[in-house]
C-alpha positions in Angstrom: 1.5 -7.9 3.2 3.8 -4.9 4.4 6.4 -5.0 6.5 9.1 -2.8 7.5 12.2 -2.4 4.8 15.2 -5.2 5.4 18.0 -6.2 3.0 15.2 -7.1 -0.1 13.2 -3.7 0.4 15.4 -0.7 1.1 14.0 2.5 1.8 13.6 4.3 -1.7 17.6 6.5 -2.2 17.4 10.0 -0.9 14.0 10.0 1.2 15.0 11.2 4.9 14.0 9.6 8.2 12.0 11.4 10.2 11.3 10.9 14.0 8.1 11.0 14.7 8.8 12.8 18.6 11.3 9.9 19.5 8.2 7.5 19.4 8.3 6.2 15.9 10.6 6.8 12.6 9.2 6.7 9.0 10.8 7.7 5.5 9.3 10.3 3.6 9.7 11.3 -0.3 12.4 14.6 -0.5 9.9 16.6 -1.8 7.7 16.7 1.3 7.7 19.2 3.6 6.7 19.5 7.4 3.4 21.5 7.8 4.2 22.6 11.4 0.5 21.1 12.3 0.2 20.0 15.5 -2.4 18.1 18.2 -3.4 18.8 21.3 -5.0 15.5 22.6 -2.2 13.4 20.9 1.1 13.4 19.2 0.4 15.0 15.8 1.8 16.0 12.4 1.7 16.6 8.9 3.4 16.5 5.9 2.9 17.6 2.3 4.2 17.8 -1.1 1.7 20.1 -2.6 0.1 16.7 -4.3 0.2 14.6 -1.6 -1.0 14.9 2.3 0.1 12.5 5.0 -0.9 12.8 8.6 -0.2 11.1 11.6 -1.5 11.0 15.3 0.5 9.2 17.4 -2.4 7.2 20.4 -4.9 9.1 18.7 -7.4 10.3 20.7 -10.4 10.2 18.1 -10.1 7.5 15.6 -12.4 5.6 13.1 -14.8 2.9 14.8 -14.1 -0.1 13.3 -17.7 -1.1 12.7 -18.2 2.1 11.0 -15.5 1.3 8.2 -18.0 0.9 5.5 -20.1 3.5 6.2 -16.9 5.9 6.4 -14.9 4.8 3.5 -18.1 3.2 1.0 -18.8 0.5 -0.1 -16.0 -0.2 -2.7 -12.9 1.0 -0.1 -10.1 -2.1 0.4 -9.4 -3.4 3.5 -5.8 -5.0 4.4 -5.0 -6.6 7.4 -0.9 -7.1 7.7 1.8 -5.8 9.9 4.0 -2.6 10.6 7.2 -3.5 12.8 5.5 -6.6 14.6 2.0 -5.2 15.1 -1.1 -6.1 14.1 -2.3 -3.0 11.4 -5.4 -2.9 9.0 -5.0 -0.5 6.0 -7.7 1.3 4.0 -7.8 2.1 0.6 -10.7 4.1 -1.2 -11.4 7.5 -3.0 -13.5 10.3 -1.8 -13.9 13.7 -3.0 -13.0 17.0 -1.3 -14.8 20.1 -1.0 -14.5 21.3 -4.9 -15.9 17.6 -6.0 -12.6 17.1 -7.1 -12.2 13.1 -6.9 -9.1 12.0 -4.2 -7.1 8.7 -3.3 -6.8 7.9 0.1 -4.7 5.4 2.2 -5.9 5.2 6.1 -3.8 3.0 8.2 -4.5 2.4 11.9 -1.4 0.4 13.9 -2.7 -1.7 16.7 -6.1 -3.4 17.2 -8.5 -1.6 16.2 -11.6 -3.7 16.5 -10.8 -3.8 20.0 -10.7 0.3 20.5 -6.4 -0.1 20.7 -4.8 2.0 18.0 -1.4 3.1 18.6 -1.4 5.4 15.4 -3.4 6.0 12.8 -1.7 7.5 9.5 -3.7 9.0 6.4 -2.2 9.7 2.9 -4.6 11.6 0.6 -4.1 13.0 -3.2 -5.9 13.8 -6.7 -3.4 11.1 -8.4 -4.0 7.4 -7.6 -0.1 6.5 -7.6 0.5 8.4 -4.8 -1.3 5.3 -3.2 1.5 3.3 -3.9 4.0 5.7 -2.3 1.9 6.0 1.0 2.4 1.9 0.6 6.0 2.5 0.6 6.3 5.3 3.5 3.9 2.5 6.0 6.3 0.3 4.9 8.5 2.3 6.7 7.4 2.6 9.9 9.8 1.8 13.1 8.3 2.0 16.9 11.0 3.2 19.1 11.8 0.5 21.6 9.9 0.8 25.0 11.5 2.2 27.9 10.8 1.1 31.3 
């Protein structure tokens, strides 16, 4: 199950913090970079590495059905239902392949309840190398909501 890093799972040595618009915090690799990519309907933004692609919309305003899992991800993708800071999350795992047929990893994690149409953000981690999976573990692993304010 993830949860966020404590005293028995630091954050990785030399990734940096970022702040996700003062609403949430995350740890990324050094060697990603900030794409400048941003929403309109939602908090948005991306990050890159040149081999691996994360994205993040923050109360997205289009976001996977969850009934549709299957038919979006196939029929061999993973499902894992845990929690990121205190909240109920469901990660996907499962490879696709892009435009040049080339095969890629993915890691799709939705914060909040999703079978109920609540998600309060939905991250995606995409690359041509499988380990990168484990690294986009890490990173969710990372997440901090910034407390609410009245």
């Amino acid at each position: 199950m993830l949860v966020n890093p404590d005293a028995q799972d630091p954050v990785p040595s030399r990734w940096r913090k970022i702040d996700a618009y003062g609403k949430f915090t995350f740890y990324l690799p050094p060697e990603m970079w900030d794409t400048r990519s941003h929403g309109i309907e939602n908090l948005h933004g991306e990050y890159t590495s040149g081999r691996m692609h994360l994205s993040y919309d923050y109360e997205p305003y289009g976001y996977l059905a969850y009934e549709n899992r299957a038919l979006a991800f196939g029929k061999d993708f993973q499902e894992i239902e845990l929690q990121v800071d205190g909240k109920k999350s469901f990660l996907f795992i499962y490879q696709d392949f892009d435009r040049k047929k080339r095969r890629t990893y993915n890691a799709n994690l939705y914060v909040g309840d999703i079978p109920n149409q609540a998600p309060i953000l939905s991250m995606h981690v995409s690359s041509r190398s499988a380990r990168y999976i484990e690294t986009a573990k890490t990173i969710f692993r990372t997440i901090k909501f910034s407390p609410s304010k009245p």
